[in-house]
N, C-alpha and C positions, 0 to 999 in steps of 0.2 A: 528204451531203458538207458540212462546213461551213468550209471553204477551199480554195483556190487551188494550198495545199502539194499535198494529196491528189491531185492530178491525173494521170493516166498517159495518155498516149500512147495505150494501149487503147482508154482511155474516151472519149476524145476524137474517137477514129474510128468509134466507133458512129456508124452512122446516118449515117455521112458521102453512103450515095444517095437519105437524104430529098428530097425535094423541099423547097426553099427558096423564099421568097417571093421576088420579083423584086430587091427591096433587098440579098438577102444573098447573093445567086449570086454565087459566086468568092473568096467567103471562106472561111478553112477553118474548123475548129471551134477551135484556138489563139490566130486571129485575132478571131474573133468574143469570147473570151475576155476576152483583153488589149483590145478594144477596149471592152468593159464596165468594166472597170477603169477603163480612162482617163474613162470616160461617170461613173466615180462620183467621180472624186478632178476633172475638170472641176466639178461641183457644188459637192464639198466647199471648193473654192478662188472661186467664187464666191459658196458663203456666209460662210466667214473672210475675205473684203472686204468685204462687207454689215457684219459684226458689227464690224473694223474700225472701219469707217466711222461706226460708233452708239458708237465710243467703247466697247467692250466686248472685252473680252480672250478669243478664241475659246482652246477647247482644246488643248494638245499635242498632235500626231502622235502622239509615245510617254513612254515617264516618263524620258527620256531632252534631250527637245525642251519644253520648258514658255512656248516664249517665242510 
C-alpha cells in the first residue's frame, strides 16, 4: 500500500481481535491510523521551526504552497 488514499474499511478490520499491547487498547485500527499521521506532520512542524529558526526556507507542503 503506498497511501492513506488506498485504504478500506475491510482492511482496516483485519485483525481487529489481535491482541494489542497495553498502550493501544481501545484504539481502533482508523484511529491508530490518523494518529500516525498526526505523529508525522507533529515532526514535520517541528522541523520547519528548527529550519526557520537557522534562517533557512523549509519546503512547500505542495507546488501549490512555496512559502
Amino acid at each position: 500500500m503506498t497511501s492513506l488514499k488506498g485504504l478500506k474499511d475491510d482492511f482496516l478490520k483485519q485483525g481487529k481481535d489481535k491482541i494489542k499491547p497495553w498502550y493501544l487498547e481501545g484504539h481502533t485500527h482508523p484511529d491508530l491510523a490518523l494518529r500516525a499521521e498526526n505523529h508525522t506532520v507533529h515532526h514535520r512542524a517541528q522541523a520547519v521551526s528548527y529550519l526557520r529558526m537557522k534562517g533557512i526556507q523549509p519546503p512547500g507542503y505542495s507546488k501549490h504552497n512555496t512559502l
